[in-house]
Biotite code that builds the C-alpha atoms (Angstrom):
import biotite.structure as struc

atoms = struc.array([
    struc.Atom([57.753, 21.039, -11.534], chain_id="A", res_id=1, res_name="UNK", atom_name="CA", element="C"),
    struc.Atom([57.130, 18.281, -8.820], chain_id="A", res_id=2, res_name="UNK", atom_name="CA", element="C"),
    struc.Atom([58.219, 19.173, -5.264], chain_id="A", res_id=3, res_name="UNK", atom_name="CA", element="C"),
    struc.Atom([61.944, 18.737, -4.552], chain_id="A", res_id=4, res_name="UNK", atom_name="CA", element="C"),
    struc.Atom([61.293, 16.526, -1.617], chain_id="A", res_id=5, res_name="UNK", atom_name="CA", element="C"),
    struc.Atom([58.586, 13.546, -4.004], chain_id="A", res_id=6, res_name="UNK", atom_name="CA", element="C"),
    struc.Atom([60.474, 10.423, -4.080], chain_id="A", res_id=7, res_name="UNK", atom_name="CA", element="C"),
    struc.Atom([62.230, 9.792, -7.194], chain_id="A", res_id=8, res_name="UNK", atom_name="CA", element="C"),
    struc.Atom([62.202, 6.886, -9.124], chain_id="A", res_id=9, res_name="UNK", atom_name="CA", element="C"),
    struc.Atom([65.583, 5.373, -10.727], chain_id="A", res_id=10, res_name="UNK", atom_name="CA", element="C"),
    struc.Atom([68.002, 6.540, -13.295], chain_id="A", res_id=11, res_name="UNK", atom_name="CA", element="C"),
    struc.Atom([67.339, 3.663, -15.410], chain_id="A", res_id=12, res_name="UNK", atom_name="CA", element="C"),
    struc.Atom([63.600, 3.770, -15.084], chain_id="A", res_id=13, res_name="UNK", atom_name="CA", element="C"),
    struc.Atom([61.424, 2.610, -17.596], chain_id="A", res_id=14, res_name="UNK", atom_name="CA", element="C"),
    struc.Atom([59.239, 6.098, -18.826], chain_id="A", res_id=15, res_name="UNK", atom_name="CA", element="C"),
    struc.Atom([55.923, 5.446, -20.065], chain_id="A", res_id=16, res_name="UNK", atom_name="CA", element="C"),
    struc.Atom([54.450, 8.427, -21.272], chain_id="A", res_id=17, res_name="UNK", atom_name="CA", element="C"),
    struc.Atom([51.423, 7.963, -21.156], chain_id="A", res_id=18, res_name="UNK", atom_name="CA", element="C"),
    struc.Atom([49.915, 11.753, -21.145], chain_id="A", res_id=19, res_name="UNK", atom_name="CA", element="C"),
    struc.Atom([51.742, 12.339, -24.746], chain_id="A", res_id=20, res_name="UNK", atom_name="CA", element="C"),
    struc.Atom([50.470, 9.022, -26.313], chain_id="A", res_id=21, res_name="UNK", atom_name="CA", element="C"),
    struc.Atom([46.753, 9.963, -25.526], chain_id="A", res_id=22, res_name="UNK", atom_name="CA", element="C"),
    struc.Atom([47.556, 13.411, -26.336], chain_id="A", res_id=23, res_name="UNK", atom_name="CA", element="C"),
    struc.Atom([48.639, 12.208, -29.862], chain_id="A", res_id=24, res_name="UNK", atom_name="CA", element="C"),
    struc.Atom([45.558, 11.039, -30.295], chain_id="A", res_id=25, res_name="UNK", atom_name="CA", element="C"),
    struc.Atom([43.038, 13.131, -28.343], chain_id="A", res_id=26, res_name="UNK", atom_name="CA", element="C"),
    struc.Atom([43.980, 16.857, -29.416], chain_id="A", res_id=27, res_name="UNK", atom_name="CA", element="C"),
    struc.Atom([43.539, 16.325, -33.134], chain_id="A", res_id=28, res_name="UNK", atom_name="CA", element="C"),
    struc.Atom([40.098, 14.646, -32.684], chain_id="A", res_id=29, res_name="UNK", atom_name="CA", element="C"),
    struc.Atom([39.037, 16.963, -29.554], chain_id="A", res_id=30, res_name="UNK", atom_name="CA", element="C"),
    struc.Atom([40.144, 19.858, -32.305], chain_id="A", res_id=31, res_name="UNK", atom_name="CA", element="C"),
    struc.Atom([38.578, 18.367, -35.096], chain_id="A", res_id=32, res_name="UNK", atom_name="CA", element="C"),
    struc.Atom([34.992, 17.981, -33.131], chain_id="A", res_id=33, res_name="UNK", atom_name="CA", element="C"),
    struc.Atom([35.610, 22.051, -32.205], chain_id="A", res_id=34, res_name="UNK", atom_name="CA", element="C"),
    struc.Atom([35.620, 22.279, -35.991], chain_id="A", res_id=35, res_name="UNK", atom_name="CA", element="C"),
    struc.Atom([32.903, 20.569, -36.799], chain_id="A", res_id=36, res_name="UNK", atom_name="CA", element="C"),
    struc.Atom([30.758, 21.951, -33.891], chain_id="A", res_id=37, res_name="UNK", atom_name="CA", element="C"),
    struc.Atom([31.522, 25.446, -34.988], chain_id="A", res_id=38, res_name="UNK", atom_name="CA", element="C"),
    struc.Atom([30.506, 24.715, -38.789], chain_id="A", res_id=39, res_name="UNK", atom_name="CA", element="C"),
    struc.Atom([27.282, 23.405, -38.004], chain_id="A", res_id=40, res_name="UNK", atom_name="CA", element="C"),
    struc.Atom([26.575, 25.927, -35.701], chain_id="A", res_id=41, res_name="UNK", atom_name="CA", element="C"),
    struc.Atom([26.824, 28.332, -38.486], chain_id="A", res_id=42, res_name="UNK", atom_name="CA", element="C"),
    struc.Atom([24.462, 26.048, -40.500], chain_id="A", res_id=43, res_name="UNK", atom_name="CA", element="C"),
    struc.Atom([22.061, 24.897, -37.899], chain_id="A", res_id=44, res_name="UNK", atom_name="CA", element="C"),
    struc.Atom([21.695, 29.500, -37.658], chain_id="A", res_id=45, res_name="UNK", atom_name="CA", element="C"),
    struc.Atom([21.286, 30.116, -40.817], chain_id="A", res_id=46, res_name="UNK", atom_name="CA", element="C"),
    struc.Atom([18.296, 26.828, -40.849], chain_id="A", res_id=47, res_name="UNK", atom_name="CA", element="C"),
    struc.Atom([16.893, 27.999, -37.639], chain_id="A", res_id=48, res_name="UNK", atom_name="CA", element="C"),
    struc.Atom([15.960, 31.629, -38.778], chain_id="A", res_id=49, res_name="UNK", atom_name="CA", element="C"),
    struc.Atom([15.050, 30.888, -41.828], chain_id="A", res_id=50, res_name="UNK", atom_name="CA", element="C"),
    struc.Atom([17.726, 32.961, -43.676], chain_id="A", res_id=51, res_name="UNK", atom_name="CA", element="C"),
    struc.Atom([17.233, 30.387, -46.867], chain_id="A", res_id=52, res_name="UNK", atom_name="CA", element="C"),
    struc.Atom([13.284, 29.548, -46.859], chain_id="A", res_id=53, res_name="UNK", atom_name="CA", element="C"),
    struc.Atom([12.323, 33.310, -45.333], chain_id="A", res_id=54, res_name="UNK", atom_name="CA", element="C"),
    struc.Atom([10.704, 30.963, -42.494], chain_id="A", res_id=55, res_name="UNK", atom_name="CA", element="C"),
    struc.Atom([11.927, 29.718, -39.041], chain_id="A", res_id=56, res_name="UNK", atom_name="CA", element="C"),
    struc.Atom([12.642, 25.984, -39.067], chain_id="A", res_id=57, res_name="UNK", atom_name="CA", element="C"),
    struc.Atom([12.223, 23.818, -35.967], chain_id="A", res_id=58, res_name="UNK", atom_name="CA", element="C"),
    struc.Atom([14.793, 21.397, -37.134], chain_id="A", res_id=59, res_name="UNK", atom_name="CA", element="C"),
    struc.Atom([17.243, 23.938, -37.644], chain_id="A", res_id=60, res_name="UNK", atom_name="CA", element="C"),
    struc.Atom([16.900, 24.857, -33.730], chain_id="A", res_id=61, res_name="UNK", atom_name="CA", element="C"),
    struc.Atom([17.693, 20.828, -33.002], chain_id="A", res_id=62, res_name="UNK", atom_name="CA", element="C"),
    struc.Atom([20.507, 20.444, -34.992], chain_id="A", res_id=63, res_name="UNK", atom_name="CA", element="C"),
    struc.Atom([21.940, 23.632, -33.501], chain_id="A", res_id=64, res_name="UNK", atom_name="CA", element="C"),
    struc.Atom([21.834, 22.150, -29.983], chain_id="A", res_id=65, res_name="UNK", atom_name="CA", element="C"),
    struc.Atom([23.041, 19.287, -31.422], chain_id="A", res_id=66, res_name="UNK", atom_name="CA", element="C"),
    struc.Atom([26.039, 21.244, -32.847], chain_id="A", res_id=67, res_name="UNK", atom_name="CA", element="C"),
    struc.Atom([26.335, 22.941, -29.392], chain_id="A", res_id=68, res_name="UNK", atom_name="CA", element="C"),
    struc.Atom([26.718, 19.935, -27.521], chain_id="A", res_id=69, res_name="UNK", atom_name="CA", element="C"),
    struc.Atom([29.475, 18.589, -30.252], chain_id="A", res_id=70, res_name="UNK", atom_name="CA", element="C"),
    struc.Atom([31.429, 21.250, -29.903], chain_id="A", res_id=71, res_name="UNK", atom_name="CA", element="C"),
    struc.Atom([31.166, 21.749, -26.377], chain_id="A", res_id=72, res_name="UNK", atom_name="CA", element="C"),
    struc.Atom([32.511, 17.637, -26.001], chain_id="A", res_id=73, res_name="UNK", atom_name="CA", element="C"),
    struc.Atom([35.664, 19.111, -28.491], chain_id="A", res_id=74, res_name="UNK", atom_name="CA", element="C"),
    struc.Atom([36.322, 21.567, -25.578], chain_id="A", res_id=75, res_name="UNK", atom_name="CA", element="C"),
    struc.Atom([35.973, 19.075, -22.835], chain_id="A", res_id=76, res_name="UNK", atom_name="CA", element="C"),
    struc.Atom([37.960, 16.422, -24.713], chain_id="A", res_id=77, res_name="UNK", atom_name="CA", element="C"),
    struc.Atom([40.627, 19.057, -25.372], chain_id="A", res_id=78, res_name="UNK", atom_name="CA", element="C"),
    struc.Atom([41.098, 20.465, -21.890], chain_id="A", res_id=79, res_name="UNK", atom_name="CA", element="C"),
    struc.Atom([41.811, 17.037, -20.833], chain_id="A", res_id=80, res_name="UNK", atom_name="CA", element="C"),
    struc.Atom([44.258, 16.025, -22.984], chain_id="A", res_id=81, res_name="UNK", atom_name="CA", element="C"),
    struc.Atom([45.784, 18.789, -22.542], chain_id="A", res_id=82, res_name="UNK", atom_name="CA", element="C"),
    struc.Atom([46.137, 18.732, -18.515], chain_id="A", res_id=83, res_name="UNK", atom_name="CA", element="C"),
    struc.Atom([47.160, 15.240, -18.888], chain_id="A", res_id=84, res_name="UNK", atom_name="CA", element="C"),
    struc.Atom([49.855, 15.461, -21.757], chain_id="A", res_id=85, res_name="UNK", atom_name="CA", element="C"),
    struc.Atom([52.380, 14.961, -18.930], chain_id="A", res_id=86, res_name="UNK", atom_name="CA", element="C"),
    struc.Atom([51.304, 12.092, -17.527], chain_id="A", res_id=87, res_name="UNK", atom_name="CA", element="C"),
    struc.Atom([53.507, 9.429, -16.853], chain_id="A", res_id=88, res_name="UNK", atom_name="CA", element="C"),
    struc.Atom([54.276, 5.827, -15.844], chain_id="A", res_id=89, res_name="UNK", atom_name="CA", element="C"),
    struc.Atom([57.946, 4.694, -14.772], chain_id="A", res_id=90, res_name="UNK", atom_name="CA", element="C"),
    struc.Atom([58.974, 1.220, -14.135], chain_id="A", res_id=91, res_name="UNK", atom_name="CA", element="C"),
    struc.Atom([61.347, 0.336, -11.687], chain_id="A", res_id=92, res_name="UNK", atom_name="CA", element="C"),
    struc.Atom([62.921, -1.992, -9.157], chain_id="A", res_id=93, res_name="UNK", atom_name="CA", element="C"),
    struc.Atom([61.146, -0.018, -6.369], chain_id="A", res_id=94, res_name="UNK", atom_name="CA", element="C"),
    struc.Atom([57.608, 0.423, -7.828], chain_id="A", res_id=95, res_name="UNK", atom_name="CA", element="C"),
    struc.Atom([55.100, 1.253, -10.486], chain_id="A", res_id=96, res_name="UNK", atom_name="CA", element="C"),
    struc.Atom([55.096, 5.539, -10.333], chain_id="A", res_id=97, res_name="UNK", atom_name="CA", element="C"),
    struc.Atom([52.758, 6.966, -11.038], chain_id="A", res_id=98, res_name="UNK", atom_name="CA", element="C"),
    struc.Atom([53.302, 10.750, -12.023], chain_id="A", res_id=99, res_name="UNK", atom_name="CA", element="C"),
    struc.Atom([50.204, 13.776, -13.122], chain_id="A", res_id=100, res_name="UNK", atom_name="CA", element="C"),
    struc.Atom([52.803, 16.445, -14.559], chain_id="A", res_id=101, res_name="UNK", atom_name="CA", element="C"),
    struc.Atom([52.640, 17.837, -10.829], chain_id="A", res_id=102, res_name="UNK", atom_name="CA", element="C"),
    struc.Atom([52.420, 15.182, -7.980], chain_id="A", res_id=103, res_name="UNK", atom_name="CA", element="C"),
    struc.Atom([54.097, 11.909, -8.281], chain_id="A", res_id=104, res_name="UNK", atom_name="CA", element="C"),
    struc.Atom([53.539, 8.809, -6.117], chain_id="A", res_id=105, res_name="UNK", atom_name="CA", element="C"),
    struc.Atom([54.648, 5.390, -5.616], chain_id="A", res_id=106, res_name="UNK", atom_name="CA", element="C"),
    struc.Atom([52.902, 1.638, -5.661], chain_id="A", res_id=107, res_name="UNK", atom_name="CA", element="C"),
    struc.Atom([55.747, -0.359, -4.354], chain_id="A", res_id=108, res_name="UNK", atom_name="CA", element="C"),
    struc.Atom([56.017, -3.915, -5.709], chain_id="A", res_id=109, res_name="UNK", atom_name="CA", element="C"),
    struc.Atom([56.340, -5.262, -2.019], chain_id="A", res_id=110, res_name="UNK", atom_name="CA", element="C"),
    struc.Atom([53.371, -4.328, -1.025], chain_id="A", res_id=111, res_name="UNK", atom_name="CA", element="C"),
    struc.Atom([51.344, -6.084, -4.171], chain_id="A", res_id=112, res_name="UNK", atom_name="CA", element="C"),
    struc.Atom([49.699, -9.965, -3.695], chain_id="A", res_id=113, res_name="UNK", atom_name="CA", element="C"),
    struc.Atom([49.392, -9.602, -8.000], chain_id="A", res_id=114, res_name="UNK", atom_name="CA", element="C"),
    struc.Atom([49.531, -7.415, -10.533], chain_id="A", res_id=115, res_name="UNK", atom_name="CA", element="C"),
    struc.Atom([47.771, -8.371, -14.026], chain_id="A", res_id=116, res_name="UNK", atom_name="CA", element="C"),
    struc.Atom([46.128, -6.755, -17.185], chain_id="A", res_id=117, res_name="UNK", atom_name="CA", element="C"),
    struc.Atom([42.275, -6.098, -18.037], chain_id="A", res_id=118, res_name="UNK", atom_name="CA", element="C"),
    struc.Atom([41.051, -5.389, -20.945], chain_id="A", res_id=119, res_name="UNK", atom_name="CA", element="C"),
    struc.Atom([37.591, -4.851, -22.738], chain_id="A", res_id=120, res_name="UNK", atom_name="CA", element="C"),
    struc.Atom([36.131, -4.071, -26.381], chain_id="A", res_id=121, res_name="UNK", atom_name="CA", element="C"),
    struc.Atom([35.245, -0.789, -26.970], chain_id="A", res_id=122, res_name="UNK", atom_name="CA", element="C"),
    struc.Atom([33.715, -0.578, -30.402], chain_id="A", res_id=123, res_name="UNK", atom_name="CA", element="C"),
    struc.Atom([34.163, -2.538, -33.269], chain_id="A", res_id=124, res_name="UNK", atom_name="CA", element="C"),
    struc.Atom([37.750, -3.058, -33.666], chain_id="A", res_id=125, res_name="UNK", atom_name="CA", element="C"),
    struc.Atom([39.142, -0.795, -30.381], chain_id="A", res_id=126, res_name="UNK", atom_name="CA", element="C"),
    struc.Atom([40.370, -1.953, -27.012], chain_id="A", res_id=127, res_name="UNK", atom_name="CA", element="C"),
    struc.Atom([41.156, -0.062, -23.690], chain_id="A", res_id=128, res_name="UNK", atom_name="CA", element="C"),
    struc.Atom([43.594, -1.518, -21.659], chain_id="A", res_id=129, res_name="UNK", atom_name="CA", element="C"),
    struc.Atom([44.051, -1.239, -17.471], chain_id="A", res_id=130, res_name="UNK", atom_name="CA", element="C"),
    struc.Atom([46.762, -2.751, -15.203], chain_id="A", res_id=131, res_name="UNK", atom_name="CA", element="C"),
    struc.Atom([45.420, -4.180, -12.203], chain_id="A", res_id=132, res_name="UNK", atom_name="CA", element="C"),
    struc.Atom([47.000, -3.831, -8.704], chain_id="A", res_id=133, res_name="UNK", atom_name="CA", element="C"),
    struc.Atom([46.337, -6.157, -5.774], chain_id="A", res_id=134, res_name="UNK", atom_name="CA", element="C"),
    struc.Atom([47.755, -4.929, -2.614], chain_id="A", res_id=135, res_name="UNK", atom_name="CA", element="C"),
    struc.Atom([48.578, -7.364, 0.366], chain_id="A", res_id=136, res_name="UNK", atom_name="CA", element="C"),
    struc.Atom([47.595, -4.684, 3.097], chain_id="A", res_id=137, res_name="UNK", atom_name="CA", element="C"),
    struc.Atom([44.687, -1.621, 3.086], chain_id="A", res_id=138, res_name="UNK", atom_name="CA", element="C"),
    struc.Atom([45.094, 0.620, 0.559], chain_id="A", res_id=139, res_name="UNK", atom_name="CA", element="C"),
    struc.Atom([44.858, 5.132, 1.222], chain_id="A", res_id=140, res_name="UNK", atom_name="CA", element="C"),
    struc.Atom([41.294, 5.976, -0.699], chain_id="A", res_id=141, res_name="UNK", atom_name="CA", element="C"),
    struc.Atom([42.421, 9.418, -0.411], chain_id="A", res_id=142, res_name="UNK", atom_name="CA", element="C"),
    struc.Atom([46.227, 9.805, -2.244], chain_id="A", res_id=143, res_name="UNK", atom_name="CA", element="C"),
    struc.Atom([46.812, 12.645, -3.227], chain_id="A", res_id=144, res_name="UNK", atom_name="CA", element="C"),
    struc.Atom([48.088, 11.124, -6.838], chain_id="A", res_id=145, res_name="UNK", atom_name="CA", element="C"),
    struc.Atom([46.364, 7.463, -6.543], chain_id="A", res_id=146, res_name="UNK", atom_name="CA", element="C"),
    struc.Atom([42.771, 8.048, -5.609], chain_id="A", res_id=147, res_name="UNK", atom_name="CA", element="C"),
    struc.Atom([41.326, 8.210, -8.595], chain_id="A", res_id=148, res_name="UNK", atom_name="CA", element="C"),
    struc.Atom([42.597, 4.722, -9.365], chain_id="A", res_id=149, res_name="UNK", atom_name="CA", element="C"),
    struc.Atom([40.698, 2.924, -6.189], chain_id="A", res_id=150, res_name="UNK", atom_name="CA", element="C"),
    struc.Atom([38.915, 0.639, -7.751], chain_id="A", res_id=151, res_name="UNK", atom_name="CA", element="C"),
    struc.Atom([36.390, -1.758, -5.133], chain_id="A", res_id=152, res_name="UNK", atom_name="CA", element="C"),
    struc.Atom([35.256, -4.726, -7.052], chain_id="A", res_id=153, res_name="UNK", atom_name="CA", element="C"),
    struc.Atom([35.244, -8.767, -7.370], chain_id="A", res_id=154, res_name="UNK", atom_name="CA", element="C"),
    struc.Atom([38.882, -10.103, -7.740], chain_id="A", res_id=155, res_name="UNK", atom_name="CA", element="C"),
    struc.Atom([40.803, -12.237, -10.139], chain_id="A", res_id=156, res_name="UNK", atom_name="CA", element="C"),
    struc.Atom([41.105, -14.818, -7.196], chain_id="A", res_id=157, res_name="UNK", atom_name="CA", element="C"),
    struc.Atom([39.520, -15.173, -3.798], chain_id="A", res_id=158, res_name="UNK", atom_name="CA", element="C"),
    struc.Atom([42.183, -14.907, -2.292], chain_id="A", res_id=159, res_name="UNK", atom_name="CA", element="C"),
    struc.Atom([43.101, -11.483, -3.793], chain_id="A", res_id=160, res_name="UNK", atom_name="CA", element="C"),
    struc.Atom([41.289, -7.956, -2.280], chain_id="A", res_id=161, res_name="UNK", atom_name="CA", element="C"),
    struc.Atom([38.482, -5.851, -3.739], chain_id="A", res_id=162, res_name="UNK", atom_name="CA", element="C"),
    struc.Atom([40.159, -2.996, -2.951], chain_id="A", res_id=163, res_name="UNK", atom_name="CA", element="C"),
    struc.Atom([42.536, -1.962, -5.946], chain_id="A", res_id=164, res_name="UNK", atom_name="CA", element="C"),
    struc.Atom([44.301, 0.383, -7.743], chain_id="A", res_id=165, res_name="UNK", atom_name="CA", element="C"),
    struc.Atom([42.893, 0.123, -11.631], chain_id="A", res_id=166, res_name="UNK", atom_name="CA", element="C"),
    struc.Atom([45.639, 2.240, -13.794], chain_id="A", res_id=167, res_name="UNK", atom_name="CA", element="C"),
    struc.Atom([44.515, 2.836, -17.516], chain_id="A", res_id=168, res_name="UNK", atom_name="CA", element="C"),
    struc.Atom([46.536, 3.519, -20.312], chain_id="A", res_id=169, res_name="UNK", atom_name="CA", element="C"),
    struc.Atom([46.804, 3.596, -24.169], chain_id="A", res_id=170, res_name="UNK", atom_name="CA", element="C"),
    struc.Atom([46.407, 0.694, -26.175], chain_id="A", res_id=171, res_name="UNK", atom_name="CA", element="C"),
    struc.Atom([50.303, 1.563, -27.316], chain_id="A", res_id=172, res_name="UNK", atom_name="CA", element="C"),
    struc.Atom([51.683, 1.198, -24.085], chain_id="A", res_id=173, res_name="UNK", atom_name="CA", element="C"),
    struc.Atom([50.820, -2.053, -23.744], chain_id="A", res_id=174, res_name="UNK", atom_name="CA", element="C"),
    struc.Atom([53.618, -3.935, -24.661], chain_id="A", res_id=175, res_name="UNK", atom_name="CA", element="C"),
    struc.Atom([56.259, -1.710, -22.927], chain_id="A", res_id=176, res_name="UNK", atom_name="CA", element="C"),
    struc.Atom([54.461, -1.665, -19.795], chain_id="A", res_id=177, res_name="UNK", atom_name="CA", element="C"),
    struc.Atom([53.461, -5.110, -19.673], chain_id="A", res_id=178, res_name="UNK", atom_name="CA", element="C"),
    struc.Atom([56.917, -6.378, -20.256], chain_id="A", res_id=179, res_name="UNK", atom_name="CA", element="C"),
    struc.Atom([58.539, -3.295, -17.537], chain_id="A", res_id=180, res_name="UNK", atom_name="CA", element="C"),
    struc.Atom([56.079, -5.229, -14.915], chain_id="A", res_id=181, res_name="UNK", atom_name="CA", element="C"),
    struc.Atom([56.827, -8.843, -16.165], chain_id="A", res_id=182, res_name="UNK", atom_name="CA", element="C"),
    struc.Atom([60.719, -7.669, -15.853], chain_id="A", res_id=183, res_name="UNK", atom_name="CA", element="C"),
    struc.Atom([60.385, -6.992, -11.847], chain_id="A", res_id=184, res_name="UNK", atom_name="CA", element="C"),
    struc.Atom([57.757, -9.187, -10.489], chain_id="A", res_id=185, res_name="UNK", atom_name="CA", element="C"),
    struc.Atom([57.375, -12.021, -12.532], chain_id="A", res_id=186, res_name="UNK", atom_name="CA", element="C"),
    struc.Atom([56.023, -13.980, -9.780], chain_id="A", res_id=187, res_name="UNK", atom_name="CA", element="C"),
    struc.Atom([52.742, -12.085, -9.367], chain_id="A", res_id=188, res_name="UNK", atom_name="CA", element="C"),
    struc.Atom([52.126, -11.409, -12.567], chain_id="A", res_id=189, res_name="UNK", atom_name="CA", element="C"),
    struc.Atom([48.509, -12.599, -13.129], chain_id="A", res_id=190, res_name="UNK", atom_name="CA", element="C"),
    struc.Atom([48.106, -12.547, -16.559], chain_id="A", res_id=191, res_name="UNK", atom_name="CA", element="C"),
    struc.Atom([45.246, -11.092, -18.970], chain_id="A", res_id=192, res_name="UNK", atom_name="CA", element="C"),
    struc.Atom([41.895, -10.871, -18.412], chain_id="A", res_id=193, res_name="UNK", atom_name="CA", element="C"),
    struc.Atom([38.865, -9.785, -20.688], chain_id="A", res_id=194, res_name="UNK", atom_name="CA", element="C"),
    struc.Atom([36.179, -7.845, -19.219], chain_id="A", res_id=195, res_name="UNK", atom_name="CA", element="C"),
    struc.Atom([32.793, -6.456, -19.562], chain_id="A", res_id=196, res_name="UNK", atom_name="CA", element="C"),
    struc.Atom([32.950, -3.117, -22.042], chain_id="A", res_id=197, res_name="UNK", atom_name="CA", element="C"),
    struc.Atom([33.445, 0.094, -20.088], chain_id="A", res_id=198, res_name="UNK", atom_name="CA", element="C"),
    struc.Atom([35.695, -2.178, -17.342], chain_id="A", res_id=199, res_name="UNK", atom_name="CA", element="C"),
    struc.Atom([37.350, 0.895, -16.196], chain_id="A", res_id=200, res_name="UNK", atom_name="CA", element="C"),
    struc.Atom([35.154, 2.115, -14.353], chain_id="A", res_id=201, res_name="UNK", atom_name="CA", element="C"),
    struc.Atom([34.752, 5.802, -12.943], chain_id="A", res_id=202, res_name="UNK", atom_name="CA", element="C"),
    struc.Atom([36.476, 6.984, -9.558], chain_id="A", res_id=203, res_name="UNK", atom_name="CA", element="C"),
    struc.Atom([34.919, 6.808, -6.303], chain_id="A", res_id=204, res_name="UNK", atom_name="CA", element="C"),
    struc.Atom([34.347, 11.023, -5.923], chain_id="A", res_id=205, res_name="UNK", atom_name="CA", element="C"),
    struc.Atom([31.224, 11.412, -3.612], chain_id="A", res_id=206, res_name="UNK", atom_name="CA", element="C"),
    struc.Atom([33.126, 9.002, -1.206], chain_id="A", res_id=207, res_name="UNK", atom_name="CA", element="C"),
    struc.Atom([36.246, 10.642, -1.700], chain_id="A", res_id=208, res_name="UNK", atom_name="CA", element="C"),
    struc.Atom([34.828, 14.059, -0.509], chain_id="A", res_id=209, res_name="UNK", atom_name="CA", element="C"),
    struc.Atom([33.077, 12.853, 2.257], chain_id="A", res_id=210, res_name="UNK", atom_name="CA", element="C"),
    struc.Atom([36.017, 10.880, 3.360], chain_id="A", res_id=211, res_name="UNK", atom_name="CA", element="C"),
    struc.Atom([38.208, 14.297, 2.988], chain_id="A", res_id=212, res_name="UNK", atom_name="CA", element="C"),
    struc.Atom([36.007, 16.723, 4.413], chain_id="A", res_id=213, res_name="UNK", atom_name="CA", element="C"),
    struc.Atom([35.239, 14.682, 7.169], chain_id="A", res_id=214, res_name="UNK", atom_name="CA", element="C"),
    struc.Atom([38.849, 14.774, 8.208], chain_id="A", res_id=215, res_name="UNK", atom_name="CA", element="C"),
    struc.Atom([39.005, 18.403, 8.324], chain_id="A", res_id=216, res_name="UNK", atom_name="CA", element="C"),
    struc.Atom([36.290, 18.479, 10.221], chain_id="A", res_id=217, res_name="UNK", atom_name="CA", element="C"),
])
């Protein structure tokens, strides 16, 4: 349950939810690499030792690390899907909200010079998809909800910041949330952009902690 004093975003809000979408997806393949990890464990024992030859087999001991490290990425995959199954995005006259399942915060569409859409190729025939957020004044590094989305890199424009927040989401959102944001602020919508592959970046953690502990301090 979020806090009964978080801001809350309108009635008619458009809900993105974002969390269940990926979750859709993620938990059956996060499972599916458990499954597969698990088999060839089994397989990769029963090489190693030699149960079928009466003689160890170095191989065997590869492909069981191998199989380790598969289903070790299920396990990962899974627990974060399933922390972030209630993610959500919701649209509004106010803002973009942003929302974990626990905290929920607010980018307010005053405060934004542009808002527009990256994307970038991510194998063959896949795309991941972020909306870009310029603000017109500094941005908090540290949010409680929004630091992770920080982004500091070269801007659509000169005249637009580095300093960003980068927001991904499913490749099925994009319609909906494109046309929530086109509905509000038409006038600083930027548009689409293709990146490099792997655009999205990772957050800014080392200079998050510094920047917290240092305040406690």
């Amino acid at each position: 349950m979020l806090p009964s004093h978080t801001p809350s975003p309108a009635p008619d809000a458009v809900v993105i939810r974002t969390g269940r979408r990926g979750a859709m997806t993620g938990l059956p393949c996060s499972v599916l690499l458990i499954a597969v990890g698990a088999v060839g464990v089994v397989g990769a024992v029963v090489v190693a030792t030699g149960n079928q030859k009466g003689e160890s087999n170095p191989a065997g001991y590869v492909g069981l690390v191998f199989m380790l490290l598969l289903g070790a990425l299920g396990v990962f995959l899974f627990i974060a899907n399933w922390a972030n199954r209630r993610s959500r995005i919701l649209v509004d006259a106010t803002g973009l909200w942003v929302e974990n399942g626990k905290l929920r915060n607010v980018i307010p569409w005053q405060g934004l010079a542009g808002v527009g859409l990256y994307w970038s190729k991510f194998g063959r025939s896949q795309k991941v998809y972020s909306l870009e957020l310029f603000p017109t004044g500094p941005i908090d590094r540290d949010d409680p909800v929004l630091w992770t989305l920080v982004r500091d890199e070269e801007p659509l424009h000169p005249d637009l910041p580095r300093l960003r927040h980068r927001l991904p989401f499913p490749a099925p959102c994009r319609q909906e949330l494109v046309s929530s944001v086109q509905q509000y602020v038409p006038h600083i919508w930027l548009g689409e952009s293709e990146r490099a592959e792997g655009h999205v970046g990772r957050p800014d953690v080392k200079g998050h902690r510094q920047r917290t502990q240092g305040r406690t301090q």
